[in-house]
N, C-alpha and C positions, 0 to 999 in steps of 0.2 A: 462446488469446488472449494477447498479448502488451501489459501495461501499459506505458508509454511520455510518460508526462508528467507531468512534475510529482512525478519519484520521488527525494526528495531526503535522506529519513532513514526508518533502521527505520517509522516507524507507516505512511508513505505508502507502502511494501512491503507492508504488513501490511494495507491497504488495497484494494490492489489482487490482491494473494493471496484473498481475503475476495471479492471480486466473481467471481471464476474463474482468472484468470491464472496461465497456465502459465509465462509468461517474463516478466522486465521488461527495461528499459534503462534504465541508470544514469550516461548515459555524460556529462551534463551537468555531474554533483556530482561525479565524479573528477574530470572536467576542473576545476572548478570548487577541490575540497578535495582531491584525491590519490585515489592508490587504495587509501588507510588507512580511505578511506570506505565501503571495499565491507568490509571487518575491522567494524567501528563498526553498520554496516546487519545484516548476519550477530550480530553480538550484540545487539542490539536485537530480532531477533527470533530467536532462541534465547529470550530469558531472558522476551518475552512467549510463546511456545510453555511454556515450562516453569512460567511462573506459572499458566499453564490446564490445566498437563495433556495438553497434544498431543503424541505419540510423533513426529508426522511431518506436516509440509504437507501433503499428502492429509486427514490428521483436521478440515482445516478449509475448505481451498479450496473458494472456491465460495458458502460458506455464507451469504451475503448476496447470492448470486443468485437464491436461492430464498425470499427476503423478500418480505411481500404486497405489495401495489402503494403502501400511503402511505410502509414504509419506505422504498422505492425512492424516491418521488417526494421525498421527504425528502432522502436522499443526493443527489438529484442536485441539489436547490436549494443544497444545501451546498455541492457543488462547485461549483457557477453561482457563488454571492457568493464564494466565496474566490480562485475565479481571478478576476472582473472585481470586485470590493468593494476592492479596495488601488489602482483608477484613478482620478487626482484629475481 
């Protein structure tokens, strides 16, 4: 699975790492801030990997794809208001 929207700093990585995803694309926020952004995303999540103790992406991937069915319906309301909640 390849995450692909809305990936614009370390947590939205970290995010979608978390739901399964194997790949992302980034390609919006370099365009957007450089590609000092992909430096900035890689440290952001290094240093949330090393605050929890994960050796390696694999120790985590995924792990909110196997959440019961309110977490999920939970995330995904979350995501619903945050992408359409900032339209006036």
């Amino acid at each position: 699975m390849t995450g692909a929207t809305g990936i614009h700093d370390g947590q939205a990585l970290i995010k979608m790492l978390l739901a399964g995803a194997t790949t992302v694309e980034v390609v919006s926020t370099v365009i957007r801030n450089g590609s000092e952004r992909i430096t900035l995303m890689n440290k952001e999540l290094s240093d949330w990997m090393d605050g929890r103790g994960y050796a390696g992406i694999e120790d985590f991937r995924g792990a909110m794809a196997g959440a019961d069915a309110r977490q999920r319906a939970a995330l995904e309301r979350f995501q619903y208001i945050k992408t359409f909640g900032d339209i006036s």
